[in-house]
N, C-alpha and C positions, 0 to 999 in steps of 0.2 A: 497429302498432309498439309497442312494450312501453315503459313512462314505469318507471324505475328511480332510483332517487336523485335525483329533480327532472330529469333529463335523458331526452328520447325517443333509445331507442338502434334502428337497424338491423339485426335479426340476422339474416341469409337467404342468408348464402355459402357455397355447396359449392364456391366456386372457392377462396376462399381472398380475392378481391382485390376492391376498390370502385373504380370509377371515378368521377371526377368530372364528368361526361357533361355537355356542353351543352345546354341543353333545346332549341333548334334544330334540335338534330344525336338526339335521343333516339331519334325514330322509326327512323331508319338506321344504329343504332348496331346493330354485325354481333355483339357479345359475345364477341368474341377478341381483340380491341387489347391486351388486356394481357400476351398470351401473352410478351413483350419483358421483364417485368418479375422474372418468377420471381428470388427469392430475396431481395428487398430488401423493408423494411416502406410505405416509400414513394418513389414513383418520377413517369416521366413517359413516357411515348408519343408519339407523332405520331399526329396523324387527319387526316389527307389534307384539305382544304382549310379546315380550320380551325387548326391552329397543335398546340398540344400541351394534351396531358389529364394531371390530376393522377390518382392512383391510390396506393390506402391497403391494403396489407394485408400480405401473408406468411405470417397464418395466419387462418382462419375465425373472429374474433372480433369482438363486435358492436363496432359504429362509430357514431360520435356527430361532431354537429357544433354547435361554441357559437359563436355568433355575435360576441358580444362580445367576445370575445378570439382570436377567426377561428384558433380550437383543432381540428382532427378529434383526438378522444378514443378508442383500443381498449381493449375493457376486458379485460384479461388474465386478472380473476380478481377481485371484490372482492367484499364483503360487503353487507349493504342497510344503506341508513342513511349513507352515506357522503355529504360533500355534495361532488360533482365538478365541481360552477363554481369554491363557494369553493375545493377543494381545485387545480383548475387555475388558476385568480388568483394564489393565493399563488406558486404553480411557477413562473409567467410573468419573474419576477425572479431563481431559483434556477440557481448554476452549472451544466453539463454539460449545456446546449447545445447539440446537432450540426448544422452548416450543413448540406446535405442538394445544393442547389441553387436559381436560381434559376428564374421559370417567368412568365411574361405572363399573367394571368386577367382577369377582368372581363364580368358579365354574372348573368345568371338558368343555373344548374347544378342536374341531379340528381348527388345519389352512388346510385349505383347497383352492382349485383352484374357486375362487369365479364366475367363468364362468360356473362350469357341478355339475346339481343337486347333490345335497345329496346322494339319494340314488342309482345314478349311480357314486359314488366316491368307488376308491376301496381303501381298506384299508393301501396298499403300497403307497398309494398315500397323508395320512395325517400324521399331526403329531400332538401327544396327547401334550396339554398344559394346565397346571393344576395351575391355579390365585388361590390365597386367594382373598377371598371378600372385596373387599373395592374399594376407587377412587384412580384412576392413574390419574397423568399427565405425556402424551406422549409425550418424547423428540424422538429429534432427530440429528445426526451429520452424516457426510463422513467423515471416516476414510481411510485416502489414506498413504499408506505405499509404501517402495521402491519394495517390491513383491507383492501386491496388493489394491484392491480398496471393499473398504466393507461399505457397508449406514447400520448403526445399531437405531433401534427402542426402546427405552427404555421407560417399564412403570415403572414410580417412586412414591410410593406409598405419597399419599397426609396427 
């Protein structure tokens, strides 16, 4: 995975979407659950005896996840040199805001390329994202700056 302006980004979607897969449920994840999702940047699914999956995308660009601020980062376009923590930090406070919905998480999750099963996903290929249990509500903004463009994903604990 490629380390870009202090942040490891995920770049490897031909589908277009990430899921946020249970590591549980990884090996039996079939890589079509998201086919529901088409045309939204982030959404949610059902997976059959587990409850519901986050999923990050709409177009094939790389995906990041910051823990501290429990951000998924896309990066639409930016320059090198950009600092995307501090640049998502400050954002965390800035109007336009979009509630999105809310979703129950909690536990040890890959995001993963929500197009290629589970267990033909290799390991360079996810990223380990680790929820405390409880409900989020998923916002969401565009943060467009004068060196780049980034849609960030924030779960905000309820």
């Amino acid at each position: 995975m490629p380390v870009r302006n202090a942040v490891t980004w995920l770049d490897g979607t031909d589908f277009g979407y990430y899921a946020l897969c249970p590591a549980s449920r990884l090996d039996g994840w079939a890589g079509t659950e998201a086919d529901e999702v088409f045309g939204a940047c982030v959404g949610r699914i059902a997976l059959p005896g587990h409850g519901e999956v986050l999923t990050i995308g709409g177009e094939a660009l790389p995906v990041a996840y910051l823990p501290e601020s429990m951000v998924f980062v896309q990066d639409a376009g930016s320059d090198e040199g950009i600092d995307v923590p501090g640049e998502v930090e400050r954002a965390l406070g800035a109007p336009g805001w979009q509630d999105a919905f809310e979703i129950s998480l909690g536990g040890r999750y890959f995001l993963i390329d929500s197009g290629v099963p589970g267990a033909e996903t290799e390991e360079e290929c996810t990223v380990r994202v680790d929820i405390p249990r409880g409900r989020y509500l998923v916002r969401s903004l565009v943060l467009d700056l004068p060196l780049g463009e980034f849609r960030l994903h924030r779960l905000q604990a309820r």
